[in-house]
N, C-alpha and C positions, 0 to 999 in steps of 0.2 A: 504494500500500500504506500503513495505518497503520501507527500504529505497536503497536496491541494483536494484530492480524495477524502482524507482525513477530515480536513476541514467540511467541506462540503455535505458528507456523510451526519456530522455533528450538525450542522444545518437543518438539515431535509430532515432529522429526528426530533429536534425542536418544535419546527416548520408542523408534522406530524401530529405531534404531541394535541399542538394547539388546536387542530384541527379537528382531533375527536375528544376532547376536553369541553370545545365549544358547543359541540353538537351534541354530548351527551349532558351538556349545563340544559341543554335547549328542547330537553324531554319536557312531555308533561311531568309533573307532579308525581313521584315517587317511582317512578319506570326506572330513574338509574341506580335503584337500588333493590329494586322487585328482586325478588327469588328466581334465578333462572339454572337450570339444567346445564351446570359449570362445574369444573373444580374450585371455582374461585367464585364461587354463589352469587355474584353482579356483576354489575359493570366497573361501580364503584371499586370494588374489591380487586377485579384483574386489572385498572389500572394502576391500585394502590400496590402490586403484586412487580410491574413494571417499575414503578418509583423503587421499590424494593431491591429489586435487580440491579437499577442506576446505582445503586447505594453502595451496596455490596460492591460494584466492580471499581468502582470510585476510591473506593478504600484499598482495594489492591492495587491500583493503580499510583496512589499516593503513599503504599508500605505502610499502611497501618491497619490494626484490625479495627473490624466493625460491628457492632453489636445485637445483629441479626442471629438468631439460632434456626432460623429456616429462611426459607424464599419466598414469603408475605406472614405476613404480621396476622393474628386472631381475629383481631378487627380493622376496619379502616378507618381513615379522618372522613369526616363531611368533603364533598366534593371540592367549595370552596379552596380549602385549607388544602388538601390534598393537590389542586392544581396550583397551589402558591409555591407548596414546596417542590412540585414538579418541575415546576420555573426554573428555581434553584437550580436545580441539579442538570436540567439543560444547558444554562447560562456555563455553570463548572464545566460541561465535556465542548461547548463550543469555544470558552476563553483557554482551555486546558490543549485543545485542537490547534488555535492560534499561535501556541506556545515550542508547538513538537519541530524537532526536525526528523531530515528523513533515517538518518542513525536512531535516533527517541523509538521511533513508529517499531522499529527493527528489533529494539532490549526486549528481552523476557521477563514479563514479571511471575514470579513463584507465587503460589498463594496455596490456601486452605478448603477445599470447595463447604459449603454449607453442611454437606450430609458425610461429612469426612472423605479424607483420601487429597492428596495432593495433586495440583495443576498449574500445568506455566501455559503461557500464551504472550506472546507478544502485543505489547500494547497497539501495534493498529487489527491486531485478531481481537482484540479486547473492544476495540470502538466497534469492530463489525459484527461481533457477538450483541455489545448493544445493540445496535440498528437492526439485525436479525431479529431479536429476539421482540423488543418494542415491535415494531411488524407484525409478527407474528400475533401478539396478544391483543395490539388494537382490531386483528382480523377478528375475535375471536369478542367482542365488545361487537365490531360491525353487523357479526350474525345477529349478535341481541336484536340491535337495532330494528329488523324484520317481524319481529318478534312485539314488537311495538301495537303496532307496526309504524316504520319509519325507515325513512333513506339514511344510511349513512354518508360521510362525507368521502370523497375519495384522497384516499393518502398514498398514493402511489409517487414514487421516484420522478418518473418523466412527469407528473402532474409536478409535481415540485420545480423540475427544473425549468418549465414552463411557466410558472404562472409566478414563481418566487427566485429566480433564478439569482444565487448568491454572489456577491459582488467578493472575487478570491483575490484578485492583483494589484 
Protein backbone atom coordinates (compact mmCIF):
# COMPACT_ATOMS: atom_id res chain seq x y z
CA UNK A 1 0.00 0.00 0.00
CA UNK A 2 1.15 3.60 -0.46
CA UNK A 3 0.83 5.96 1.00
CA UNK A 4 -1.73 8.22 -1.17
CA UNK A 5 -3.99 4.96 -0.84
CA UNK A 6 -3.56 5.13 2.74
CA UNK A 7 -4.66 8.36 2.87
CA UNK A 8 -7.57 8.06 0.60
CA UNK A 9 -8.72 4.78 2.20
CA UNK A 10 -8.88 6.74 5.76
CA UNK A 11 -11.12 9.05 3.65
CA UNK A 12 -13.70 7.18 1.94
CA UNK A 13 -14.17 5.32 5.67
CA UNK A 14 -14.86 8.46 7.39
CA UNK A 15 -16.76 9.65 4.08
CA UNK A 16 -18.79 6.00 4.88
CA UNK A 17 -19.01 6.38 8.30
CA UNK A 18 -21.02 9.59 7.91
CA UNK A 19 -23.13 8.30 5.49
CA UNK A 20 -24.93 5.44 7.27
CA UNK A 21 -24.66 7.40 10.78
CA UNK A 22 -26.97 9.89 8.96
CA UNK A 23 -29.39 7.62 7.45
CA UNK A 24 -29.74 5.53 10.35
CA UNK A 25 -30.02 9.05 12.66
CA UNK A 26 -32.90 9.52 9.89
CA UNK A 27 -35.06 6.25 10.87
CA UNK A 28 -38.22 6.62 12.30
CA UNK A 29 -38.45 6.56 15.84
CA UNK A 30 -36.82 3.52 17.46
CA UNK A 31 -36.00 1.39 14.10
CA UNK A 32 -32.30 1.93 14.92
CA UNK A 33 -32.46 0.08 17.73
CA UNK A 34 -35.47 -2.54 17.12
CA UNK A 35 -34.46 -6.13 17.76
CA UNK A 36 -33.20 -7.41 14.41
CA UNK A 37 -32.13 -11.01 13.50
CA UNK A 38 -28.17 -10.02 14.06
CA UNK A 39 -25.30 -11.12 16.01
CA UNK A 40 -25.18 -7.64 17.10
CA UNK A 41 -29.10 -7.28 17.86
CA UNK A 42 -29.31 -3.55 15.87
CA UNK A 43 -28.10 -1.27 14.07
CA UNK A 44 -27.05 0.60 16.86
CA UNK A 45 -25.01 -2.19 18.32
CA UNK A 46 -23.14 -3.36 14.88
CA UNK A 47 -22.13 0.16 14.55
CA UNK A 48 -21.01 0.47 18.07
CA UNK A 49 -19.35 -3.12 17.30
CA UNK A 50 -17.23 -1.08 14.36
CA UNK A 51 -16.31 1.93 16.79
CA UNK A 52 -15.05 -1.13 18.73
CA UNK A 53 -12.81 -2.57 16.11
CA UNK A 54 -11.55 1.23 15.25
CA UNK A 55 -10.44 1.16 18.87
CA UNK A 56 -8.85 -1.94 19.37
CA UNK A 57 -6.71 -1.45 16.10
CA UNK A 58 -5.94 2.05 17.07
CA UNK A 59 -4.39 0.98 20.09
CA UNK A 60 -2.06 -1.58 18.21
CA UNK A 61 -1.33 0.76 16.09
CA UNK A 62 -0.17 3.23 18.66
CA UNK A 63 1.63 0.15 21.02
CA UNK A 64 -0.53 0.38 23.67
CA UNK A 65 -3.12 -1.83 25.10
CA UNK A 66 -6.78 -1.37 25.05
CA UNK A 67 -9.24 -2.05 27.37
CA UNK A 68 -11.72 -4.12 25.39
CA UNK A 69 -12.09 -7.81 26.46
CA UNK A 70 -14.04 -8.63 23.22
CA UNK A 71 -15.15 -7.09 19.83
CA UNK A 72 -18.29 -4.92 21.09
CA UNK A 73 -19.14 -3.92 24.38
CA UNK A 74 -22.73 -5.56 26.38
CA UNK A 75 -24.37 -2.54 25.44
CA UNK A 76 -24.12 0.53 23.34
CA UNK A 77 -24.01 4.46 23.80
CA UNK A 78 -27.20 6.28 22.39
CA UNK A 79 -26.80 6.88 18.68
CA UNK A 80 -25.84 10.53 19.21
CA UNK A 81 -22.96 9.89 21.43
CA UNK A 82 -21.92 6.83 19.65
CA UNK A 83 -21.57 8.97 16.29
CA UNK A 84 -19.46 11.65 18.30
CA UNK A 85 -17.17 9.22 19.24
CA UNK A 86 -17.01 7.69 15.82
CA UNK A 87 -15.90 11.08 14.69
CA UNK A 88 -13.02 10.78 16.85
CA UNK A 89 -11.66 7.90 15.89
CA UNK A 90 -12.09 8.72 12.06
CA UNK A 91 -10.46 12.04 12.59
CA UNK A 92 -7.35 9.76 14.49
CA UNK A 93 -7.00 7.20 11.31
CA UNK A 94 -7.28 10.19 8.75
CA UNK A 95 -4.69 12.63 10.65
CA UNK A 96 -2.76 9.22 11.66
CA UNK A 97 -2.85 8.46 7.48
CA UNK A 98 -1.41 12.10 6.93
CA UNK A 99 1.32 11.40 9.15
CA UNK A 100 2.76 7.77 7.58
CA UNK A 101 5.40 7.35 5.03
CA UNK A 102 5.73 4.63 2.74
CA UNK A 103 8.48 2.74 5.00
CA UNK A 104 5.42 3.44 8.30
CA UNK A 105 2.79 1.69 5.96
CA UNK A 106 5.46 -1.34 5.56
CA UNK A 107 6.50 -1.95 9.82
CA UNK A 108 4.75 -4.71 11.50
CA UNK A 109 2.88 -4.08 14.38
CA UNK A 110 2.77 -7.39 16.85
CA UNK A 111 -0.36 -7.33 18.89
CA UNK A 112 -2.75 -9.57 21.04
CA UNK A 113 -5.93 -10.44 19.10
CA UNK A 114 -9.10 -10.09 21.52
CA UNK A 115 -9.90 -13.84 21.89
CA UNK A 116 -6.17 -14.65 22.50
CA UNK A 117 -3.35 -15.97 20.38
CA UNK A 118 -0.87 -13.46 18.73
CA UNK A 119 -0.93 -11.40 15.34
CA UNK A 120 1.40 -8.99 13.30
CA UNK A 121 0.15 -7.19 10.34
CA UNK A 122 1.50 -4.32 8.88
CA UNK A 123 0.18 -1.04 9.57
CA UNK A 124 -1.29 -0.32 5.80
CA UNK A 125 -2.88 -4.29 6.39
CA UNK A 126 -4.18 -2.61 9.41
CA UNK A 127 -5.82 0.55 7.78
CA UNK A 128 -7.30 -2.06 5.05
CA UNK A 129 -8.48 -4.40 7.61
CA UNK A 130 -10.35 -1.40 8.98
CA UNK A 131 -11.83 -0.23 5.71
CA UNK A 132 -12.69 -4.11 5.01
CA UNK A 133 -14.10 -4.62 7.99
CA UNK A 134 -16.20 -1.03 8.46
CA UNK A 135 -17.71 -2.21 4.95
CA UNK A 136 -18.46 -5.03 5.62
CA UNK A 137 -20.65 -4.26 8.87
CA UNK A 138 -22.39 -1.16 7.43
CA UNK A 139 -23.51 -3.95 4.77
CA UNK A 140 -24.98 -5.64 7.25
CA UNK A 141 -26.98 -2.32 9.08
CA UNK A 142 -27.96 -1.67 5.15
CA UNK A 143 -29.89 -5.08 5.09
CA UNK A 144 -31.65 -3.62 8.26
CA UNK A 145 -32.59 -0.91 6.58
CA UNK A 146 -35.07 -3.10 4.03
CA UNK A 147 -36.27 -4.27 6.97
CA UNK A 148 -37.64 -0.88 7.73
CA UNK A 149 -38.58 -0.69 5.29
CA UNK A 150 -36.01 1.85 3.82
CA UNK A 151 -33.35 2.71 1.22
CA UNK A 152 -30.00 2.77 2.55
CA UNK A 153 -27.54 5.04 1.45
CA UNK A 154 -24.80 3.91 -0.90
CA UNK A 155 -21.26 3.73 0.51
CA UNK A 156 -19.41 2.33 -2.12
CA UNK A 157 -15.72 3.26 -3.18
CA UNK A 158 -16.36 4.60 -6.67
CA UNK A 159 -19.54 6.57 -5.17
CA UNK A 160 -16.92 8.07 -2.83
CA UNK A 161 -14.46 8.99 -5.39
CA UNK A 162 -17.20 10.58 -7.32
CA UNK A 163 -19.06 12.58 -5.53
CA UNK A 164 -16.39 13.21 -2.58
CA UNK A 165 -13.23 12.99 -4.36
CA UNK A 166 -10.28 13.68 -1.71
CA UNK A 167 -8.13 16.41 -2.25
CA UNK A 168 -4.24 14.13 -1.66
CA UNK A 169 -1.56 16.62 -3.26
Amino acid sequence: MNRRDARMLARYNAWANKLIFDAVAGLPEGEAVKPRQSLFKNMVHMLNHNYVIDRIFQAHLEGREHDYAARNTPDHPPLDALWSAQQGVDAWYIAWSDTLTEAALAQSVHFTFVGGGQGAMTRGEILLHIVNHTSYHRGFVAQMFYEVPARPPTTDLPVFLRDAPPQLD
